[in-house]
C-alpha positions as CSV (number, residue, x, y, z in Angstrom):
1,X,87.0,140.3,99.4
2,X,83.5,140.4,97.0
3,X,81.5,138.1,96.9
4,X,82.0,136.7,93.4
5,X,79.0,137.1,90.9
6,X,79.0,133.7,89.0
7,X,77.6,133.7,85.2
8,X,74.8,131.9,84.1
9,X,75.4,128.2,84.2
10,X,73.0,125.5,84.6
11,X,71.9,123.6,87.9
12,X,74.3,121.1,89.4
13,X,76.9,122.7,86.9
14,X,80.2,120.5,86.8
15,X,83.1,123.5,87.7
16,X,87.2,123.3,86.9
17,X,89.4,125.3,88.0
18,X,92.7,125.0,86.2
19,X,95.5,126.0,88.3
20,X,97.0,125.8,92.1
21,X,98.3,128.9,92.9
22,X,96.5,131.7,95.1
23,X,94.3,132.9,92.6
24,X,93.4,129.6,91.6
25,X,92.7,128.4,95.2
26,X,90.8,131.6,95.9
27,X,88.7,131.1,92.5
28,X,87.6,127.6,93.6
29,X,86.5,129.0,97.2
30,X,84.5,132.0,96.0
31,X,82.7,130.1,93.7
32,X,81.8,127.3,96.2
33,X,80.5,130.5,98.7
34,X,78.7,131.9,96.3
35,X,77.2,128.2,95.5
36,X,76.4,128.0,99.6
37,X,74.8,131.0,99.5
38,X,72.5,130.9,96.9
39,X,71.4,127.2,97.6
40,X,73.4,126.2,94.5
41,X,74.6,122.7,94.4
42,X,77.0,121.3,91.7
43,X,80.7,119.7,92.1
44,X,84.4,121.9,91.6
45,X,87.5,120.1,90.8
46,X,90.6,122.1,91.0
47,X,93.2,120.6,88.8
48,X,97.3,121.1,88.8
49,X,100.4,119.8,87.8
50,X,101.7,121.2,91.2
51,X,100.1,121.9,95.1
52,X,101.2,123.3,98.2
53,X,105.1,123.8,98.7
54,X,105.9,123.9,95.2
55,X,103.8,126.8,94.0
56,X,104.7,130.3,94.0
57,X,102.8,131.6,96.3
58,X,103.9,129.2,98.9
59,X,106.9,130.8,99.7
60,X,106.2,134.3,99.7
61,X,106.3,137.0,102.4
62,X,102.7,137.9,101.7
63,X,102.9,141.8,102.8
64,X,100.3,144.1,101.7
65,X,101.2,146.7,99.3
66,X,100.9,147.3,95.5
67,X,104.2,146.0,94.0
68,X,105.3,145.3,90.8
69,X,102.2,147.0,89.6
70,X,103.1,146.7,85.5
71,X,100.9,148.9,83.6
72,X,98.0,148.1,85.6
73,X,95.4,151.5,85.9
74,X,95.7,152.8,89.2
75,X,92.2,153.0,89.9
76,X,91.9,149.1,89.1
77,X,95.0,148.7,91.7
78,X,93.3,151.2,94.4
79,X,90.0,149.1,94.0
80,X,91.5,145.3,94.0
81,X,94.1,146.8,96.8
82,X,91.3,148.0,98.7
83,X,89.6,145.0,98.5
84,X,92.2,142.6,99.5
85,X,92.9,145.0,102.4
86,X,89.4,144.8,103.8
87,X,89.4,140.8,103.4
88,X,93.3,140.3,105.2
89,X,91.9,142.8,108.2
90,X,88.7,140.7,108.6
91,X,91.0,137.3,108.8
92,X,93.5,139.2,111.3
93,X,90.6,139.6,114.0
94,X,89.2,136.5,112.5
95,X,89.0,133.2,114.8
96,X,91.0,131.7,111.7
97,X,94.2,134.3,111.6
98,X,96.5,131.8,112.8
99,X,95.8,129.5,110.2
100,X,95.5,131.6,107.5
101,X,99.1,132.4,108.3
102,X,97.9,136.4,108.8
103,X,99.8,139.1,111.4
104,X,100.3,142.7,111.7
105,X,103.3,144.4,110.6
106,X,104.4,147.5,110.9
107,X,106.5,148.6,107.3
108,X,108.9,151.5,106.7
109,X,109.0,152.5,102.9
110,X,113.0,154.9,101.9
111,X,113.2,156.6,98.9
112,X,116.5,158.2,97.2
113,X,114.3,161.3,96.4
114,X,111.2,163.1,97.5
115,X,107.9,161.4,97.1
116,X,104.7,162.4,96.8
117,X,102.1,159.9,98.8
118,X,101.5,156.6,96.5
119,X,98.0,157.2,95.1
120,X,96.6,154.1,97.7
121,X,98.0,155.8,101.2
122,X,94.5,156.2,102.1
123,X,93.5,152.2,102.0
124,X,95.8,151.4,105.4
125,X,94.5,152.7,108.7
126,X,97.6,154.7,109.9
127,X,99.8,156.0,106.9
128,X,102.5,158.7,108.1
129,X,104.7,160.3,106.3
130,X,108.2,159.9,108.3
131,X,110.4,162.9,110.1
132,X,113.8,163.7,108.9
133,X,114.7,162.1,112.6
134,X,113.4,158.9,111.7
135,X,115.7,159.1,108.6
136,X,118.8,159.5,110.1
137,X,119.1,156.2,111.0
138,X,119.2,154.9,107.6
139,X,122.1,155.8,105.0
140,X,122.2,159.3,103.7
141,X,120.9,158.3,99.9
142,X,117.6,157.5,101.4
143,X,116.1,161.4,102.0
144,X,112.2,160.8,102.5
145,X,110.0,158.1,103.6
146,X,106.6,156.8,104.8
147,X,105.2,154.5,107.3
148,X,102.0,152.2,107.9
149,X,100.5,149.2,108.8
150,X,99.5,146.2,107.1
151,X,99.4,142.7,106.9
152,X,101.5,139.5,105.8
153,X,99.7,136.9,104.9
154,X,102.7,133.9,104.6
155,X,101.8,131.9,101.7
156,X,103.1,128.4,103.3
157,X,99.6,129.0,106.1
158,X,97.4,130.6,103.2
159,X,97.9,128.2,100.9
160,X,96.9,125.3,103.3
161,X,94.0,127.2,104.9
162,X,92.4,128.2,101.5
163,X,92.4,124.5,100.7
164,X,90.9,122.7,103.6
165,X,88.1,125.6,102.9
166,X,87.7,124.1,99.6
167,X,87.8,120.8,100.9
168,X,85.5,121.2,103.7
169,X,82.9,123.3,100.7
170,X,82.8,119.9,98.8
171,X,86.1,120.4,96.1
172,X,87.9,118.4,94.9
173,X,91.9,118.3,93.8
174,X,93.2,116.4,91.0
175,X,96.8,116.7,90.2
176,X,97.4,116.2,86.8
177,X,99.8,118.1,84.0
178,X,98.2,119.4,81.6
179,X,99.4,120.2,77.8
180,X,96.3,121.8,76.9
181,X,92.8,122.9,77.6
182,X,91.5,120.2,75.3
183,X,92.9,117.3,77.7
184,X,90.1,118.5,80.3
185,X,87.6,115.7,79.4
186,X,90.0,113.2,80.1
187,X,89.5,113.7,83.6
188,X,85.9,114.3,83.9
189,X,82.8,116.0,82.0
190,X,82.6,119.7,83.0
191,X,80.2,122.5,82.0
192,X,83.0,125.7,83.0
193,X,86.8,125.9,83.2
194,X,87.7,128.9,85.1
195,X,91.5,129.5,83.7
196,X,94.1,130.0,86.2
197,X,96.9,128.9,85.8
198,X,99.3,132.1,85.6
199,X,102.7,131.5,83.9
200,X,101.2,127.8,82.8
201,X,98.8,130.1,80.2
202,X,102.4,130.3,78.5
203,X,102.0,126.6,77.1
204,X,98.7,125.3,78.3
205,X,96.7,128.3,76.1
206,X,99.8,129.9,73.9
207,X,99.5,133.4,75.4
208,X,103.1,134.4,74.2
209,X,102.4,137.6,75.6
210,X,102.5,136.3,79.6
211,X,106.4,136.4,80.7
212,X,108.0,135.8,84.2
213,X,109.1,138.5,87.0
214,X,111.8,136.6,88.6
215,X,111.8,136.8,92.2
216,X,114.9,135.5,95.1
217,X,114.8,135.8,98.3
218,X,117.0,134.7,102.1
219,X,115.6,133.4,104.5
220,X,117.1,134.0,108.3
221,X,116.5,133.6,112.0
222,X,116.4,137.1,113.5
223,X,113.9,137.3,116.0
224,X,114.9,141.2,116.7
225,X,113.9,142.1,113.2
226,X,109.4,143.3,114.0
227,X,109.3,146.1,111.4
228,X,108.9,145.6,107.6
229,X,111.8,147.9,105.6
230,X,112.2,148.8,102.1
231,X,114.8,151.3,100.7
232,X,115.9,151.1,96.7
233,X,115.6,147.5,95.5
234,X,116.3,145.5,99.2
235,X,113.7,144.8,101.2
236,X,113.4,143.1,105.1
237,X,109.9,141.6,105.9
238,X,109.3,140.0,109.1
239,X,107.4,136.5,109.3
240,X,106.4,134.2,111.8
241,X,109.2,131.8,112.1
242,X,112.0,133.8,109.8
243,X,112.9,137.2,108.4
244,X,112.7,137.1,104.8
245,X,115.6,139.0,102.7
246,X,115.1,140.2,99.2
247,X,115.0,141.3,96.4
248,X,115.0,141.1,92.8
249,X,112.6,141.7,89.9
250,X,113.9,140.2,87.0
251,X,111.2,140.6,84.0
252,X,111.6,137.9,81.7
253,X,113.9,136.2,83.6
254,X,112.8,132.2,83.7
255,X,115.6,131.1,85.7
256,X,114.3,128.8,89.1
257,X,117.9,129.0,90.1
258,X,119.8,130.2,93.1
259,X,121.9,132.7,91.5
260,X,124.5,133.4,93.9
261,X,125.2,136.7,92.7
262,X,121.8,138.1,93.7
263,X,122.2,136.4,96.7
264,X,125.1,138.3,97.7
265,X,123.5,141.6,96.4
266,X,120.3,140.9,98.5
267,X,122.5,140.2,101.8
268,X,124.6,143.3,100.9
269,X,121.3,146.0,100.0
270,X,120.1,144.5,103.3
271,X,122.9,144.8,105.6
272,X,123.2,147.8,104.4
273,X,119.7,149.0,105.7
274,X,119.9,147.0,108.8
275,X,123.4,146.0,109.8
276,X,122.4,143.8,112.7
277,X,120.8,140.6,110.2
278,X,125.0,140.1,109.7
279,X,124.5,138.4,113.2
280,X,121.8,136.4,111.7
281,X,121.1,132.5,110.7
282,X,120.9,131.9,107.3
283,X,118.2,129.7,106.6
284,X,118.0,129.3,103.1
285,X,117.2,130.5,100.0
286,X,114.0,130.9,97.4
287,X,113.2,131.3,93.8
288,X,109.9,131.7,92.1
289,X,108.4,133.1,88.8
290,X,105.6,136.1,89.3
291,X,103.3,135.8,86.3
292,X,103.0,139.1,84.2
293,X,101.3,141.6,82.4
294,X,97.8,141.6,84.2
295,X,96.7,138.1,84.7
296,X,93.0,137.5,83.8
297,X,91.0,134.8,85.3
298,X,89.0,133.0,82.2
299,X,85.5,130.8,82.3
300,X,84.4,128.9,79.4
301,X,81.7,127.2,79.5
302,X,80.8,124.1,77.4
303,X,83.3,123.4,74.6
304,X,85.4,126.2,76.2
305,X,83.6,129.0,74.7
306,X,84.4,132.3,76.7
307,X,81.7,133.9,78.0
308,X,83.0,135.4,81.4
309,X,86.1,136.7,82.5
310,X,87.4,138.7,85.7
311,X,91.0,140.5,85.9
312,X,92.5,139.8,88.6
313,X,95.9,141.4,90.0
């Protein structure tokens, strides 16, 4: 990904990051790069009410592809896409893939209609539009298709990697619950907050306008499963150690739930695309809140003045 481009702060500036979750995580570690690199020195805390397991991020599939997309411009999707394409492809033949929880996968995209080619086919290496063949092995509602390869990064390996980064870059992690901005000094004197905290914005800075997409997902043992599908609302995503079943997309749903009902409509949308994963071991079950509209990552520097801000996808 960039390289970020930090604004003007002064020597030995006192950095916090507000917030756990991927972009948080990656916020701290770019800005302790960009630190390295330029001889900067200075101290990052990274403060949370919640780390590791019980974020969002944690337990998701982590496939590439623009999802859920709101109504984000294209052209900001195509660049960010393009971006986090480039950077997922570097890890892959990286000495640190493993860790970073990153593997190729081949995914298969149905649609009940005839599609014209999403306006990002050209960021993945080998998009392909699928033969009426290929489609004769799914049911008859799905009439076209395409094909490519990309990456899942499992958030359960990102997560951990991004943070020993941190760690071994000289941040720090304080986990504390925070009821607003103002309760920063209590911890510590900083010169910048970078504002991360997603669906926490809700409370922690009143943006009224930031709502969930609701998200629930199976997990299950089925080692035959190597190919990514998608076809109407179900999806199958292969990881390393499970198959992962969804989905749903609920906006404005807050529920953290298991709502049985979705779980049988998952298990149905997906039988129904693979019949096989009825032979497989249910291994449990998920529920997390995507933050929504477009979530903007915020700096404020001394007494929380903005002065910088990044959108981020």
């Amino acid at each position: 990904m960039s390289m970020l481009t930090l604004p003007s702060l002064p020597a030995k500036a006192r950095i916090c990051v507000v917030g756990s979750g991927v972009v948080g995580l990656t916020s701290a570690l770019r800005i302790l790069q960009a630190r390295k690199s330029g001889g900067v020195q200075g101290s990052l805390t990274v403060v949370a009410d919640r780390f590791g397991k019980d974020t969002t991020t944690h337990g998701a599939a982590g496939v590439w592809g623009p999802y859920k997309l709101s109504s984000t411009p294209d052209a900001l999707v195509h660049a960010w896409g393009a971006d986090t394409h480039a950077h997922l492809m570097a890890l892959i033949y990286s000495r640190d893939a493993a860790h970073a929880g990153c593997s190729l996968a081949r995914v298969n995209i149905l649609t009940e209609a005839p599609e014209a080619s999403p306006f990002w086919s050209d960021i993945p290496f080998d998009f392909q539009r699928m033969r009426q063949e290929q489609l004769t092995y799914f049911p008859e509602r799905f009439v076209d298709g395409y094909s490519y390869t990309t990456v899942t990064c499992e958030g359960a390996f990102y997560m951990a990697w991004l943070s020993q980064q941190i760690r071994d870059l000289g941040g720090v992690f304080v986990q504390r619950k925070l009821s607003l901005l103002d309760e920063i000094p209590e911890l510590g004197e900083f010169d910048a907050i970078v504002d991360c905290c997603g669906l926490g914005s809700h409370d922690l800075c009143g943006d009224k306008e930031s709502y969930p997409i609701r998200g629930q997902l199976i997990r299950v043992r089925a080692p035959w499963v190597t190919q990514g599908l998608f076809g109407g609302s179900s999806y199958i995503i292969p990881n390393r150690n499970c198959v992962i079943l969804g989905g749903t997309g609920q906006i404005g749903n807050w529920s953290t739930e298991v709502s049985l009902e979705d779980k049988a409509a998952i298990w149905e949308g997906c039988c129904e695309l693979l019949p096989s994963l009825r032979d497989a071991e249910h291994l449990g079950d998920w529920v997390a809140q995507h933050p929504t509209p477009l979530f903007i990552v915020k700096c404020h520097f001394s007494r929380y003045a903005e002065i910088w801000s990044s959108p981020k996808i």
